[in-house]
C-alpha positions in Angstrom: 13.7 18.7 51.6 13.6 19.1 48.0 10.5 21.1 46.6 8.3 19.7 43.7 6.7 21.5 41.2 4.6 19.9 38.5 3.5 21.9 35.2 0.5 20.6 33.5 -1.6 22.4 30.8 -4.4 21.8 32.9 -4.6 21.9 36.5 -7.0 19.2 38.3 -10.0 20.5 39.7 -9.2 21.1 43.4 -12.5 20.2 45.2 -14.1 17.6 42.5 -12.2 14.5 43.7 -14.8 12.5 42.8 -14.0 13.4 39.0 -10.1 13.6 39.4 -8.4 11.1 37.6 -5.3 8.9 38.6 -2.7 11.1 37.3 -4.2 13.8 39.4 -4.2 12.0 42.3 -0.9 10.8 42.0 0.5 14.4 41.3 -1.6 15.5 44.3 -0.4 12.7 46.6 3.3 13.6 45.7 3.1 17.4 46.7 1.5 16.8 49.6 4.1 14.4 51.0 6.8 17.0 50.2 4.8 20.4 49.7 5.4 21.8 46.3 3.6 23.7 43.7 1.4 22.9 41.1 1.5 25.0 38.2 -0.7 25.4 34.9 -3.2 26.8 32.4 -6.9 27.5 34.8 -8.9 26.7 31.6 -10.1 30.5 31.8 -9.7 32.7 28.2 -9.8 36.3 28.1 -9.0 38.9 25.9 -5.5 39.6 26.5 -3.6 37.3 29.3 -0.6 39.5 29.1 -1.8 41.4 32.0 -3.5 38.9 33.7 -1.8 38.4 37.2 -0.8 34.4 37.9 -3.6 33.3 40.8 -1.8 32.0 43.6 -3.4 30.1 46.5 -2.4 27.5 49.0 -4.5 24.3 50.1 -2.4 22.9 52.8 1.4 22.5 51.9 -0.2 22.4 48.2 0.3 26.1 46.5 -1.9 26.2 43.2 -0.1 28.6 40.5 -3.0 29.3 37.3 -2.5 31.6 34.6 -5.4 32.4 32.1 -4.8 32.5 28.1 -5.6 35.1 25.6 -7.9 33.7 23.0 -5.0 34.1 20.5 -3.0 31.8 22.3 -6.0 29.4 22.9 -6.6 29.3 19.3 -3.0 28.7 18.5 -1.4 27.0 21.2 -4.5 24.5 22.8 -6.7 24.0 19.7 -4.1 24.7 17.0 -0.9 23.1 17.5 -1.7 20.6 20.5 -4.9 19.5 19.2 -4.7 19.9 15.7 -1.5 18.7 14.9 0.6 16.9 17.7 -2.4 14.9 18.6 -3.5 13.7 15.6 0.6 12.7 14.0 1.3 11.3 17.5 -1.6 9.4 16.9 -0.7 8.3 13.8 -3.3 10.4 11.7 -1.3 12.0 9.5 -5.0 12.6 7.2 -6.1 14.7 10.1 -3.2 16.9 11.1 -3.0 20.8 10.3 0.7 21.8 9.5 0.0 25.8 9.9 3.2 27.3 10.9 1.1 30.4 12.6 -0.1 27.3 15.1 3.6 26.6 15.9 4.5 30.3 16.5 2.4 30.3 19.1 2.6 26.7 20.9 6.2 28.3 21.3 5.3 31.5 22.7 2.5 30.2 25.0 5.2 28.0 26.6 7.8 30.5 26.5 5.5 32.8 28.3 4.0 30.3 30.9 8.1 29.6 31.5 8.2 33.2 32.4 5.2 33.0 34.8 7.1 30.5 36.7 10.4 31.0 36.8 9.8 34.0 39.8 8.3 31.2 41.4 11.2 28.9 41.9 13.9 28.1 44.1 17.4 26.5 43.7 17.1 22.9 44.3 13.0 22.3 43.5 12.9 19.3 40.7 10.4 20.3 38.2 8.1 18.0 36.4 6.7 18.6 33.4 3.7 16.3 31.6 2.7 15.6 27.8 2.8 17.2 24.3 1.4 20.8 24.8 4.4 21.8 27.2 7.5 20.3 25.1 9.1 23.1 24.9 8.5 24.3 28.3 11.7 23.3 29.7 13.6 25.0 27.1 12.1 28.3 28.2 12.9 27.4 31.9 16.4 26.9 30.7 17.4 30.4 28.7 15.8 32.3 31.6 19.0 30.5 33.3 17.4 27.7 35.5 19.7 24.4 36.0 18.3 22.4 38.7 16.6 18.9 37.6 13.8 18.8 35.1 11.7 15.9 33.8 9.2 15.9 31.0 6.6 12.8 30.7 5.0 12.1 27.6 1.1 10.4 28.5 0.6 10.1 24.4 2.1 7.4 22.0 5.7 8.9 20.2 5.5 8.0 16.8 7.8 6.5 14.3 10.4 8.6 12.9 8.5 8.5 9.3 5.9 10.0 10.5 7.8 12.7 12.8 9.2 13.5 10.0 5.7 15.0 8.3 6.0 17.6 10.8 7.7 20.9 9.3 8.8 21.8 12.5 10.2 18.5 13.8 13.9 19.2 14.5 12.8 22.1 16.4 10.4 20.1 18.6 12.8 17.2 19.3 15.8 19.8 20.2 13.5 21.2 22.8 13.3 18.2 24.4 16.8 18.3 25.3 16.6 20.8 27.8 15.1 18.2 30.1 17.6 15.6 31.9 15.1 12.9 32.3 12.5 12.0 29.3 9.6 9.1 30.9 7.8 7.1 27.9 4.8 5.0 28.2 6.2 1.7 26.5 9.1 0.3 24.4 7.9 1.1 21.2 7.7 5.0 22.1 11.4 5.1 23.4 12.4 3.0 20.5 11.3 5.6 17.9 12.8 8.3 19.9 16.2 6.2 20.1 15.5 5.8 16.2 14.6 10.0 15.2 17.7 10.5 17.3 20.3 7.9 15.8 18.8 8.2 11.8 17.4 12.2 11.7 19.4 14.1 14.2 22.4 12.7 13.8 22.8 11.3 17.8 24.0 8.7 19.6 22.0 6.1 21.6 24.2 5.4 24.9 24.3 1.6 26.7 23.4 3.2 30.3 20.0 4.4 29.2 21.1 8.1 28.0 21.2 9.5 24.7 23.2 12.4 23.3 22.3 15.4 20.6 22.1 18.6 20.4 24.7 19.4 22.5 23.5 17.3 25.5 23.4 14.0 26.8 19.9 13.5 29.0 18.1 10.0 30.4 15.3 8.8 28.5 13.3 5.7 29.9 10.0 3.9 29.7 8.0 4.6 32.8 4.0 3.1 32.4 2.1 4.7 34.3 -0.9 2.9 36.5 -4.0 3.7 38.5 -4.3 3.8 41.9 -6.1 -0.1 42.4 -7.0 -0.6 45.5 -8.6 2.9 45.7 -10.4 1.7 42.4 -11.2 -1.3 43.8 -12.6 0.4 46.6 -15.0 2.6 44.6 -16.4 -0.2 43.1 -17.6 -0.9 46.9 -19.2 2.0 47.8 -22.8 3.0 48.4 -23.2 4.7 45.2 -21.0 2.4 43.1 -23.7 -0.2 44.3 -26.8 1.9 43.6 -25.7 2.0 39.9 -24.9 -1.4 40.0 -28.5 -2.3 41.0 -29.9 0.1 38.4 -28.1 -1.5 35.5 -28.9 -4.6 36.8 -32.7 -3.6 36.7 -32.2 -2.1 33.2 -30.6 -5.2 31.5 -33.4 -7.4 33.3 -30.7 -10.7 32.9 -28.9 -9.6 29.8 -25.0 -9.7 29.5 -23.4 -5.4 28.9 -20.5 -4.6 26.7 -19.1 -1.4 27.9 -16.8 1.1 26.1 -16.1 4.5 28.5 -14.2 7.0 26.2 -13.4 10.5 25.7 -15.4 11.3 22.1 -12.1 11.5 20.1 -11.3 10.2 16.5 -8.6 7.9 18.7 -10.4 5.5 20.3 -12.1 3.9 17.4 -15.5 4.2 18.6 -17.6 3.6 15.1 -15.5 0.3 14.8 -16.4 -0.5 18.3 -19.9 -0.4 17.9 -19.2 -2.1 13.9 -17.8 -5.1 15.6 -20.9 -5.4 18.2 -23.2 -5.7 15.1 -20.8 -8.0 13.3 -21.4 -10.2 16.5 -25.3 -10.1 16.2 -24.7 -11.4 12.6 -22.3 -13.9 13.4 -24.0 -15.3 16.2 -27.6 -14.4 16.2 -28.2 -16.6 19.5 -26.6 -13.3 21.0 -29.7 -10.8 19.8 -31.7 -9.9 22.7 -29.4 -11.7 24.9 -26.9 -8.7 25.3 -26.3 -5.4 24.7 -23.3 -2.6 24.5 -23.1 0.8 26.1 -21.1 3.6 25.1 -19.8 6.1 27.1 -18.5 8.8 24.8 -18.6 12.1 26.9 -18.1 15.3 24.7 -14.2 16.7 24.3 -12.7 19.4 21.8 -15.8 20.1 20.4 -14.4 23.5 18.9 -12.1 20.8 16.3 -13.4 20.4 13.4 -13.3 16.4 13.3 -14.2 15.9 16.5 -17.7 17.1 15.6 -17.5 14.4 12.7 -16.5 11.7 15.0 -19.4 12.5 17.1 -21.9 12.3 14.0 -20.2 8.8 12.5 -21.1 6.9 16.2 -24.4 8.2 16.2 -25.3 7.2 12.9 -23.7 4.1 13.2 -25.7 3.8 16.7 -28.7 4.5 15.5 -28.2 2.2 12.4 -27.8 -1.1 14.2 -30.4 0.2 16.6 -33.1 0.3 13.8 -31.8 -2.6 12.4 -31.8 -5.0 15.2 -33.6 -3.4 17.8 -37.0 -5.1 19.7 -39.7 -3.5 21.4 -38.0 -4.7 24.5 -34.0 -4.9 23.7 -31.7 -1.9 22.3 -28.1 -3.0 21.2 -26.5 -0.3 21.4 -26.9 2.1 24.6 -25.1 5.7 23.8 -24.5 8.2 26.6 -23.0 11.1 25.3 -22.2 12.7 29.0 -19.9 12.1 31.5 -20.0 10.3 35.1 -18.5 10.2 38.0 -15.8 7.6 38.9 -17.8 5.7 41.7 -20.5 5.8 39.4 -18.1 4.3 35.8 -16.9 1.9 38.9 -20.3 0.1 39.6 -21.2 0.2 36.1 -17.8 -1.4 35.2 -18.2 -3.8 38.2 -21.9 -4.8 36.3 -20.8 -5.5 33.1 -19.5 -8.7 31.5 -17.3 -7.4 29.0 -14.7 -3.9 29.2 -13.9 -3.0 25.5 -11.2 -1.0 25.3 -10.1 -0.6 21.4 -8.7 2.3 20.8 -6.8 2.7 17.4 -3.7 3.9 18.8 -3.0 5.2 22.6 -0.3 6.2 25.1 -1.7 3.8 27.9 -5.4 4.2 28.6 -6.3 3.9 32.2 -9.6 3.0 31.9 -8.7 -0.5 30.5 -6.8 -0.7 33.9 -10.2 0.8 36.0 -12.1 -1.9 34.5 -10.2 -4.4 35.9 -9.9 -3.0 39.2 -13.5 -2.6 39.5 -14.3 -6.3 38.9 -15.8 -8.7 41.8 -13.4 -11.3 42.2 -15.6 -14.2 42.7 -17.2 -13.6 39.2 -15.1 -11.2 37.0 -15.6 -9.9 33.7 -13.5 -9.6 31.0 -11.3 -7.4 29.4 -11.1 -6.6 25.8 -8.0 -4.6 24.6 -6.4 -3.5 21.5 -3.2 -4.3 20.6 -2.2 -0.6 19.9 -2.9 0.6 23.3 0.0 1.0 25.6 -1.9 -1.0 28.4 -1.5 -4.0 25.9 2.2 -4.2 27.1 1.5 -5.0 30.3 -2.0 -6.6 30.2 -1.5 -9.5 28.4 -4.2 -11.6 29.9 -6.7 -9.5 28.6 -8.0 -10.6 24.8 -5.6 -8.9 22.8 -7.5 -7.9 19.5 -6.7 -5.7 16.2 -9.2 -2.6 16.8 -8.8 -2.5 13.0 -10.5 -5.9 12.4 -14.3 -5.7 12.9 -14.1 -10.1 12.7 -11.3 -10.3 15.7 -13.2 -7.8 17.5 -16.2 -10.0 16.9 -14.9 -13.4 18.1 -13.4 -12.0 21.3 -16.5 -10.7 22.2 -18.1 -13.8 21.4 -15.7 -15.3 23.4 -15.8 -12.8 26.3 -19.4 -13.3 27.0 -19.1 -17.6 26.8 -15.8 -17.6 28.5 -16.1 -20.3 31.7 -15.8 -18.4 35.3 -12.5 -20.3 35.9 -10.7 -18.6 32.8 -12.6 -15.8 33.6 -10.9 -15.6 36.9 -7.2 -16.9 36.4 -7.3 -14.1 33.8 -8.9 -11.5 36.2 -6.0 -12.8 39.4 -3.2 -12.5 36.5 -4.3 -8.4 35.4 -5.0 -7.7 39.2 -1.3 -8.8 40.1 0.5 -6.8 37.6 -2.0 -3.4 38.8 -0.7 -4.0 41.7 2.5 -4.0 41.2 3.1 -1.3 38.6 0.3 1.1 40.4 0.3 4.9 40.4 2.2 5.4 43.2 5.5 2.7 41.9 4.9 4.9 38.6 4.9 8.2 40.4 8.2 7.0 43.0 10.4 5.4 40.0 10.1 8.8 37.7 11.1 11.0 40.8 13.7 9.1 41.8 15.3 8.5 38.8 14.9 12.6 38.4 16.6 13.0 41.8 19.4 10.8 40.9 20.4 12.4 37.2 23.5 14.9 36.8 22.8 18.4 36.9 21.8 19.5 33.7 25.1 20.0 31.2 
């Protein structure tokens, strides 16, 4: 049986399923089924990881593969060229992104040397899968140390338009690299589209009618492949003993008062101070709604060594703690601000409790937890999801209230319309979401991108 190994900049936390997310359940579902290896950075730095041995251990038919990084490369690779520029320009925030050619030197030799770590590792026929923007080049590394067999690459983030690929000093070099795979997975239409477009108008390609394209020498698959969340596991959570207990709690806390949630990594992405802007431009479009309901935000802390993540984190709280003092009672707080994170069961009973999932981010690949919220709903009285327009989930989840996260007004009036919206709308809208999770789940996301991998031509 063909081995799988999957290469991720981070490896999942083995024992803290209760934290794992979808795509690390899906990953780990797949190599246990066939046995495989998993394969990645162990989110350990040290002084010099050039003579750190890679730490290999098996959990059942799961062997775990995790190499350490030199602080050099940690700087360069993770925090400089993943995080300070591909994030932000495949986000669309050119303003934000560092073009430091030193950064790019070393996103190349961090993969080139984490290629070398593995290549000892493989065998012959194993089909290698590689995810998101730090490891683009990985493949390329696996391929002048002479490897052939099948190898896919799948991009979680948004691709961006060719103009603004084109900002990038280094982008020819960074799109040739990602012709060493044979199969390239997108999250939508849009993100394939630009790729066909940088290929066709910048490199000088050719965009085939059977779903391949052709440059640099090579002719590889590229397709769109959204990925999902394990539902009815979800769903399940929602259920549970401690999923209820925070149910209850929030229940207690909001003593008959509607909640707007938001459950976001702090990043400059997810448009968190227009978030909470568009919750105050409700309480001053419809003041009937003061003291009636209020909005948490779930912001745990991420990247805090960047720069202008420690700016995003002071523009919520400010704006928090604005329309806090400004509309606040003695007994009511708008605006609820946890700057930690929680547990899944836990996010699933406070999902499950709240009336309205706001999920704006200004630009995203697909953002799951748009899809958790849904999933943790109670059927017989649902709550409603709020979604922007610019997230991938927006493809697929067009029963949701589709809003412009840059408009504070449309933000506004589908809130407003959330929170009166009659139970029956409320659930045709829920039955409609839950159908298409379903369908497109983690596992039909997981099972279509393999098999399409399986089925490519040897690499040419």
């Amino acid at each position: 049986m063909t081995r799988l190994v999957v290469v991720s900049n981070r490896v999942a936390p083995i024992k803290a399923k209760a934290t794992a997310g979808g795509l690390a359940i899906a990953v780990l579902s797949a190599l246990r089924e066939t046995g495989g290896v998993w394969f990645g950075w162990s989110g350990e730095v040290t002084r010099d990881a050039s003579t750190t041995e890679v730490d290999v251990f098996d959990v059942g038919r799961v062997r775990y593969a995790l190499v350490d990084l030199a602080i050099e490369d940690y700087d360069e690779y993770y925090n400089g060229f993943a995080n300070r520029t591909l994030w932000p320009l495949f986000h669309y925030r050119l303003d934000l992104a560092a073009f430091d050619r030193r950064f790019f030197s070393g996103y190349r030799r961090v993969n080139r040397q984490l290629a070398e770590r593995l290549m000892p590792m493989l065998e012959a026929d194993d089909l290698v899968w590689v995810h998101d923007y730090h490891l683009i080049p990985f493949g390329e590394g696996l391929r002048r140390l002479g490897y052939r067999s099948r190898i896919g690459f799948f991009l979680h983030i948004p691709f961006p338009a060719r103009e603004m690929l084109l900002a990038l000093p280094t982008h020819g070099e960074l799109v040739r690299a990602l012709f060493a795979y044979d199969l390239i997975g997108f999250q939508t239409e849009n993100d394939l589209r630009a790729f066909h477009d940088y290929i066709a108008e910048e490199a000088g390609g050719r965009v085939n009618g059977d779903g391949t394209v052709t440059a640099f020498g090579h002719t590889i698959r590229a397709e769109v492949f959204p990925i999902g969340i394990d539902t009815e596991d979800f769903a399940a959570l929602a259920r549970t003993p401690e999923a209820q207990r925070q149910m209850r709690r929030l229940a207690d806390s909001l003593q008959g008062r509607q909640l707007v949630i938001g459950v976001d990594r702090l990043d400059y992405t997810k448009g968190l101070v227009d978030r909470v802007q568009a919750f105050e431009r409700l309480l001053e479009s419809y003041p009937e709604m003061r003291g009636r309901v209020s909005m948490m935000q779930i912001a745990p802390p991420s990247r805090s060594e960047v720069p202008e993540y420690a700016d995003i984190r002071h523009s919520l709280e400010a704006t928090a703690g604005h329309i806090n003092g400004r509309f606040a009672e003695f007994d009511w707080v708008p605006i609820r601000y946890l700057n930690k994170a929680f547990s899944r069961r836990a996010l699933s009973g406070l999902f499950r409790g709240s009336r309205i999932g706001m999920v704006t981010p200004l630009r995203d690949g697909m953002n799951l937890v748009a899809k958790e919220y849904v999933a943790a709903q109670d059927e017989t009285d649902p709550g409603v999801l709020v979604l922007s327009r610019f997230a991938g989930a927006a493809h697929q989840m067009g029963a949701a209230l589709i809003v412009n996260p840059y408009d504070l007004h449309d933000m506004a009036e589908a809130l407003h319309r959330g929170l009166t919206m009659p139970l029956g709308e409320r659930r045709e809208r829920w039955e409609t979401l839950m159908e298409g999770l379903r369908r497109d789940d983690i596992t039909a996301w997981r099972n279509r991108f393999l098999g399409t991998l399986a089925a490519v031509p040897p690499y040419r």
